[in-house]
ZADO-1210 file (C-alpha; in nm, 4 decimals, padded with zeros to 6 digits):
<atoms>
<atom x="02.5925" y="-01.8448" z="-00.7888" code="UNK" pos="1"/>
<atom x="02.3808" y="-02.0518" z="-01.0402" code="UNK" pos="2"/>
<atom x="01.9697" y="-02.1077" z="-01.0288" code="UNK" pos="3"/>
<atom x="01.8098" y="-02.3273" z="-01.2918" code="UNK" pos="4"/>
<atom x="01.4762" y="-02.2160" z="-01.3413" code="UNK" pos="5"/>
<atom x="01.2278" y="-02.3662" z="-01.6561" code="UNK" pos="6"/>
<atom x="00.9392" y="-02.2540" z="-01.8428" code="UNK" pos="7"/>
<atom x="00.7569" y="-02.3987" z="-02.1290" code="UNK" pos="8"/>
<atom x="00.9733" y="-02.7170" z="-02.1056" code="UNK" pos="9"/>
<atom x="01.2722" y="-02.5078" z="-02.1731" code="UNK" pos="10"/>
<atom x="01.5659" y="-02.4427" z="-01.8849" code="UNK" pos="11"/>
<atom x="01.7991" y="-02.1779" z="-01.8749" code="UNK" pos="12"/>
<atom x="02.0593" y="-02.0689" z="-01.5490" code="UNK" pos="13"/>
<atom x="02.0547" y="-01.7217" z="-01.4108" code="UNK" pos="14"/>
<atom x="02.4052" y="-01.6217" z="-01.2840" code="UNK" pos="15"/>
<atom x="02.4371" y="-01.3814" z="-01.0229" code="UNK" pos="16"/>
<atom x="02.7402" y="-01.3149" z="-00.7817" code="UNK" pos="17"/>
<atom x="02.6785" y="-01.3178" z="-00.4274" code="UNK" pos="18"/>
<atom x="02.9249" y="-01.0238" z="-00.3649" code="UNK" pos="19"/>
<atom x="02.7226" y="-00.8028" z="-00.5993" code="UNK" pos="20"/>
<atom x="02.6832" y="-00.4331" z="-00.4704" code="UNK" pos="21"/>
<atom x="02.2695" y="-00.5525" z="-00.5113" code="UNK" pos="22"/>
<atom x="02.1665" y="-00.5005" z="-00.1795" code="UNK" pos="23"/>
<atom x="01.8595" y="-00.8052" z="-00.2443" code="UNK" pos="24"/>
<atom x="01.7911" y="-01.1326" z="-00.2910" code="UNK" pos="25"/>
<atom x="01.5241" y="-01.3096" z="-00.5351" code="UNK" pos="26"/>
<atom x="01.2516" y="-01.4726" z="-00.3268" code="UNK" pos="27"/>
<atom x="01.0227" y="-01.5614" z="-00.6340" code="UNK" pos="28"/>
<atom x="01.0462" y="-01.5228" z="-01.0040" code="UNK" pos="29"/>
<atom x="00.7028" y="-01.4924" z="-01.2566" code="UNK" pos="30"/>
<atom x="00.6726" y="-01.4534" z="-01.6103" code="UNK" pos="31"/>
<atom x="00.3984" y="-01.2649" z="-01.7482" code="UNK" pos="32"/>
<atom x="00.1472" y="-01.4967" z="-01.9413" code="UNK" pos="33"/>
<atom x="00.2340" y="-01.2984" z="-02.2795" code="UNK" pos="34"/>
<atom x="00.6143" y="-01.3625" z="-02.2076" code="UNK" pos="35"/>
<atom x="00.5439" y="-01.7175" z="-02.1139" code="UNK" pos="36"/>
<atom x="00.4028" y="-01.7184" z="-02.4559" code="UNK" pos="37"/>
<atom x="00.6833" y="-01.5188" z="-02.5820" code="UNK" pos="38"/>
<atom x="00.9433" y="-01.7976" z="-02.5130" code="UNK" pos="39"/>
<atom x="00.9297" y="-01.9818" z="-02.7798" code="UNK" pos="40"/>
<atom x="01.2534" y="-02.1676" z="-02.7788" code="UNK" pos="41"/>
<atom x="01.5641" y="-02.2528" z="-02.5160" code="UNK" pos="42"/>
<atom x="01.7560" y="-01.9944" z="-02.6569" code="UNK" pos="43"/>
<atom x="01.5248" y="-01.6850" z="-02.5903" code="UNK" pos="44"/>
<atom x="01.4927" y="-01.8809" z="-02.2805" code="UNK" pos="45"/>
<atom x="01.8228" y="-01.8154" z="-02.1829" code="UNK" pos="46"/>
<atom x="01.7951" y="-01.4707" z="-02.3295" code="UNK" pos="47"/>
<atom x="01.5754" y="-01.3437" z="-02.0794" code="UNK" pos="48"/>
<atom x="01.7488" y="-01.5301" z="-01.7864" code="UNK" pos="49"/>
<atom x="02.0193" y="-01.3515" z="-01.8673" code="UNK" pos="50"/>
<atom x="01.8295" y="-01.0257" z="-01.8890" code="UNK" pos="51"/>
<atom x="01.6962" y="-01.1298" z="-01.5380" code="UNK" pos="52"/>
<atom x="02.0931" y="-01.2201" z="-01.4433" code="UNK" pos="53"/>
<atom x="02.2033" y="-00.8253" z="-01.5577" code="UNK" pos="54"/>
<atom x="01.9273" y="-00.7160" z="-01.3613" code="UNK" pos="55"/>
<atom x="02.0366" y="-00.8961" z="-01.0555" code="UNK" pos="56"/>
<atom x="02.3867" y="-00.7359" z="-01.0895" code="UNK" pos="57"/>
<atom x="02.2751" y="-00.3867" z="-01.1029" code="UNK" pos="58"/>
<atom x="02.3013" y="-00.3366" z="-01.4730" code="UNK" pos="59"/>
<atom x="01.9338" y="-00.1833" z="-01.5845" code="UNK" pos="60"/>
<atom x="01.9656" y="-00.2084" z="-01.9128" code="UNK" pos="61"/>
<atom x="01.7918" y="00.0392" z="-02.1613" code="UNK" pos="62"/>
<atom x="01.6118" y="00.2316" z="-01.8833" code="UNK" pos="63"/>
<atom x="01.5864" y="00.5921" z="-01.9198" code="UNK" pos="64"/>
<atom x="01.8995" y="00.8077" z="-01.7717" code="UNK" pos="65"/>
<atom x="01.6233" y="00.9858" z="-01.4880" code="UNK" pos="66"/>
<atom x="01.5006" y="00.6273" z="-01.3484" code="UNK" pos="67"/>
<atom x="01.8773" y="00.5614" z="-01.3014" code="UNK" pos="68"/>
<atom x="01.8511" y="00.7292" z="-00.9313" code="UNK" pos="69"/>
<atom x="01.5095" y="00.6318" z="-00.8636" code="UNK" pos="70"/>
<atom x="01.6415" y="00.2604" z="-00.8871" code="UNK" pos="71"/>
<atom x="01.9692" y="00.3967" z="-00.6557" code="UNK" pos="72"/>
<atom x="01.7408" y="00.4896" z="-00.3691" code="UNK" pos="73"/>
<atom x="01.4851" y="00.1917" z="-00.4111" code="UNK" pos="74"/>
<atom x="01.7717" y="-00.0301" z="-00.2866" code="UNK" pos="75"/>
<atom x="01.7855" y="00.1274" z="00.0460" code="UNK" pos="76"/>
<atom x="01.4507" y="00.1826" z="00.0787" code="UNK" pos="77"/>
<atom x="01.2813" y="-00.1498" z="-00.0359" code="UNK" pos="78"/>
<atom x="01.0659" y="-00.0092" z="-00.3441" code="UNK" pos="79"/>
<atom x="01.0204" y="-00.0838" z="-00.6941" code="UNK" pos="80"/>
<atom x="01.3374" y="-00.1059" z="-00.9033" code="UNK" pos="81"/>
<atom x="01.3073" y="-00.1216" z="-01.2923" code="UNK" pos="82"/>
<atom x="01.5204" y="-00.2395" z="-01.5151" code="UNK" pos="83"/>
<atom x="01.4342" y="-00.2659" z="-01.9351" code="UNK" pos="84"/>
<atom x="01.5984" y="-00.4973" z="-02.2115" code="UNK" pos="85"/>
<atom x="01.6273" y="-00.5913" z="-02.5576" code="UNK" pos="86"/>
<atom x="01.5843" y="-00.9603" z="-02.6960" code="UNK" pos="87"/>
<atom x="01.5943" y="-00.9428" z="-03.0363" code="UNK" pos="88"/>
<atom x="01.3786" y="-00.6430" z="-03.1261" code="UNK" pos="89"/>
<atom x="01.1047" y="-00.6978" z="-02.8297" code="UNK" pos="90"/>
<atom x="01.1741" y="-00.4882" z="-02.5229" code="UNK" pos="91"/>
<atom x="01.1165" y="-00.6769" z="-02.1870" code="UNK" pos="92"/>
<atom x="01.0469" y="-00.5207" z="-01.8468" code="UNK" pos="93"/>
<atom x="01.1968" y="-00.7049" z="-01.5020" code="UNK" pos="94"/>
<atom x="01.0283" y="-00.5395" z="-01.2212" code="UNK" pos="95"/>
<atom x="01.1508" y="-00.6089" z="-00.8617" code="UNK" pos="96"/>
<atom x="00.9233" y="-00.5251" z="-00.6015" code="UNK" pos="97"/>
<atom x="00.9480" y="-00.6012" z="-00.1980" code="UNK" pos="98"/>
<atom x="00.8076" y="-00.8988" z="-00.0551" code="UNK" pos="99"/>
<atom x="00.7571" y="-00.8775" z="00.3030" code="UNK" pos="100"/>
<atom x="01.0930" y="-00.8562" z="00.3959" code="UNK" pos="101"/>
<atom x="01.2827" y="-00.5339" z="00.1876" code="UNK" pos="102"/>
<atom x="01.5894" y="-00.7627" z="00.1437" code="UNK" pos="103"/>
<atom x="01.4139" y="-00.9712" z="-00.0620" code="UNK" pos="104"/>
<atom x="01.2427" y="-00.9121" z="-00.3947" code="UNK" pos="105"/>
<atom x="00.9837" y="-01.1156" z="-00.5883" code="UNK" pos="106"/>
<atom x="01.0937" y="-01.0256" z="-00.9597" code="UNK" pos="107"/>
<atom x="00.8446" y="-01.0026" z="-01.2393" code="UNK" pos="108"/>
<atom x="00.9387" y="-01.0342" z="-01.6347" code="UNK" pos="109"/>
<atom x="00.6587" y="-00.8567" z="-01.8431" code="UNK" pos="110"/>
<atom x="00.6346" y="-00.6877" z="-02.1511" code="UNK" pos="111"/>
<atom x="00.6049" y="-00.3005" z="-02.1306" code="UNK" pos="112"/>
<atom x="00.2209" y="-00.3018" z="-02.2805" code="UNK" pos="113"/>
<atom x="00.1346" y="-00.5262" z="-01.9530" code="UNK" pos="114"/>
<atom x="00.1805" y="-00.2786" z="-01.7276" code="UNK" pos="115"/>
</atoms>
């Protein structure tokens, strides 16, 4: 499955497969203002779409090994799941938390300092 979502006049596609062992959907997707800012061009754009596509397929990314399980159990249980990434040399944050319905996840891209 394909989404087309835009920021700054720029567009990039998040892919995500629907058979995916990720136990969630994406209700709503938000930038941070500083990574709004940080976006720059279409291609680290796409970049961090497909940070946020990884993310949606159970790949963390550069997460510490001990957060790992933490983000295991937050599927079944509906909290916070964390995932870190590299674009470039700037490490991004995608944070997924529960919306009112545990199945379904408003995801947040921020930079590490903004939390």
């Amino acid at each position: 499955m394909n989404r087309i979502i835009s920021c700054n006049g720029f567009f990039a596609t998040i892919n995500y497969e629907a058979g995916s062992e990720i136990n969630f959907e994406q209700s709503d997707l938000f930038l941070s203002h500083d990574v709004g800012r940080f976006i720059k061009s279409g291609d680290v754009f796409q970049k961090v779409a497909d940070c946020v596509s990884s993310f949606l397929k159970g790949d963390w990314g550069c997460i510490h090994g001990d957060d790992i399980p933490l983000n295991t159990t937050a599927l079944k249980t509906g909290d916070r799941i964390l995932g870190a990434y590299m674009i470039d040399k700037t490490k991004i944050w995608i944070i997924a938390d529960a919306n009112d319905e545990p199945q379904r996840r408003i995801i947040t891209v921020l930079f590490p300092s903004e939390y």
